[in-house]
C-alpha positions as CSV (number, residue, x, y, z in Angstrom):
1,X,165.7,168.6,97.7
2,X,164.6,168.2,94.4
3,X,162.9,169.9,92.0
4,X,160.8,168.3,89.1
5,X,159.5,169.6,86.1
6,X,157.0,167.8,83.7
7,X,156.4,168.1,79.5
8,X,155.0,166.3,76.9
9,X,151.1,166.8,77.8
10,X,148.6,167.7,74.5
11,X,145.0,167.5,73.1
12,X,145.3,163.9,71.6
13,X,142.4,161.6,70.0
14,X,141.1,158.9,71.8
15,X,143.1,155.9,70.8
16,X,146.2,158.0,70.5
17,X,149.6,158.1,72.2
18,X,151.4,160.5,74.6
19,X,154.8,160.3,76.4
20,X,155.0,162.5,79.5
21,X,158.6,163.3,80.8
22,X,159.8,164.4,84.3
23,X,163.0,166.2,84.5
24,X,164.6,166.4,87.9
25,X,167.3,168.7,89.6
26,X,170.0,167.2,91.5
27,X,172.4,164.5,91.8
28,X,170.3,162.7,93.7
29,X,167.6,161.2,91.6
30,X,168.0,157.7,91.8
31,X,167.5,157.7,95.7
32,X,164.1,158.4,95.3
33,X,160.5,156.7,94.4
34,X,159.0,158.2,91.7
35,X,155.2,158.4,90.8
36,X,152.8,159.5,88.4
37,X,149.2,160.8,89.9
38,X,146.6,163.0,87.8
39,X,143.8,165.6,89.0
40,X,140.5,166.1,86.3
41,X,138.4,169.3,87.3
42,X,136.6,169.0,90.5
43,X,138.1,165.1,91.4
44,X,140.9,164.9,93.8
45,X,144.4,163.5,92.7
46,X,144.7,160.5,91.8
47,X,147.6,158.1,91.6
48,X,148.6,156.5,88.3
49,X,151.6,154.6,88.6
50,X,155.1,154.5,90.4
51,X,158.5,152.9,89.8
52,X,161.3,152.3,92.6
53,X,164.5,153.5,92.8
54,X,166.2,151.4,89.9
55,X,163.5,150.8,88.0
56,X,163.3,147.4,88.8
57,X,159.9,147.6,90.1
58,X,156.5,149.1,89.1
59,X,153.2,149.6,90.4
60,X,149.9,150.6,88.1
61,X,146.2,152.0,89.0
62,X,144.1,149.8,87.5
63,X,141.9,152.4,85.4
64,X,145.7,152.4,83.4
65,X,147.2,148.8,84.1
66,X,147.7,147.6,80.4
67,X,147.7,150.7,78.8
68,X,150.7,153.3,80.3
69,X,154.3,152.2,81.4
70,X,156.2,154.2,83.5
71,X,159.6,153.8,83.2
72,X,163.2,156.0,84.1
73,X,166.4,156.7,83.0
74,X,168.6,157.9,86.1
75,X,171.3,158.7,84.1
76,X,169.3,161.5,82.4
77,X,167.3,162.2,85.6
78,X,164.5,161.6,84.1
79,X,161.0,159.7,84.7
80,X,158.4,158.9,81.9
81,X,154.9,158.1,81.4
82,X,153.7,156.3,78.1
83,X,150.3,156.6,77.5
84,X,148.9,154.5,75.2
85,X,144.5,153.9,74.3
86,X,144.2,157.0,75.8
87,X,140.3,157.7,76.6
88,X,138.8,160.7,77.2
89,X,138.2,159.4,80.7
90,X,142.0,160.3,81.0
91,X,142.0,163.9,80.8
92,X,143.5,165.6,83.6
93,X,146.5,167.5,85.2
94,X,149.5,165.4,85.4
95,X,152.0,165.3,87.8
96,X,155.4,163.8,88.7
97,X,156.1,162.9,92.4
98,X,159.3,162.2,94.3
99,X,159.3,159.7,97.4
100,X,162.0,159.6,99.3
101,X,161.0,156.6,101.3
102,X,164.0,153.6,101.4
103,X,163.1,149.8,100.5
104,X,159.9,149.2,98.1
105,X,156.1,149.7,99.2
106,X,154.3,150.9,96.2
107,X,153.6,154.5,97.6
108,X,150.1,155.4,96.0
109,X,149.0,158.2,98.3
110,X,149.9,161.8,97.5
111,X,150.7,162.3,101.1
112,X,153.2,159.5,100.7
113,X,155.5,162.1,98.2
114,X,158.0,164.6,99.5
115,X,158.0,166.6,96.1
116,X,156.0,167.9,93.6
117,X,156.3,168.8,89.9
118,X,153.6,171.4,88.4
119,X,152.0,169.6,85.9
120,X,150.9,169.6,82.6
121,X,147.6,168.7,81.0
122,X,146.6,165.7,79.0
123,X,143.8,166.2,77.1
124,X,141.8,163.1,75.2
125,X,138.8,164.0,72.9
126,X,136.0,161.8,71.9
C-alpha cells in the first residue's frame, strides 16, 4: 500500500506557472505507475498525464501536451507536475495516482489506479 499526499496547488494568473508535488509513503515507490488526473466542478476526472516506473516514459492529454511535464524523483518518493501557460480552462482538483500495473501501457483511466491522493486545487484566473 501506499499512501500519496499532494501540495503545491494556488490561485495563479493565466500565463503563470505552478509545480504540483506528490509525496508517497513507503519503500515501494518506484514499482509503481504514477499519474496525474484533475476534476473541475460538475465534470468527471480527467486524466492529465502519467510517467512509468523509472521515469523513462511519459504519456500527456492532449488539452496539456506542450505545456505540463510530469516528471519523478524515486529517491525522494516523489512525483511532480509542472504546469506551465496555465489557462483558466485548467482549474480543477488535482490528484496523484499510483498504478501498480507491471510493463508500460500508458494507464489513462481512473479505474486503471490502485491509489489515490486527496488533492489540491489549482486555480487559473482570467
Amino acid at each position: 500500500q501506499v499512501q500519496l499526499v499532494e501540495s503545491g496547488g494556488g490561485l495563479v494568473e493565466a500565463g503563470g506557472s505552478l509545480r504540483l508535488s506528490c509525496a508517497a509513503s513507503g519503500r515501494t515507490f518506484s514499482s509503481y505507475h504514477m499519474g496525474w488526473f484533475r476534476q473541475a466542478p460538475g465534470k468527471e476526472r480527467e486524466f492529465v498525464a502519467v510517467i512509468s516506473r523509472s521515469g523513462g516514459q511519459t504519456y500527456y492529454a492532449d488539452s496539456v501536451k506542450g505545456r505540463f511535464t510530469i516528471s519523478r524523483d524515486n529517491a525522494k518518493n516523489t512525483v511532480y507536475l509542472q504546469m506551465n501557460n496555465l489557462k483558466p480552462e485548467d482549474t480543477a482538483v488535482y490528484y496523484c495516482a499510483a498504478d501498480r500495473a507491471t510493463g508500460w501501457a500508458p494507464a489513462k483511466q481512473a479505474h486503471e489506479y490502485d491509489f489515490w491522493g486527496q488533492g489540491t486545487q489549482v486555480t487559473v484566473s482570467s
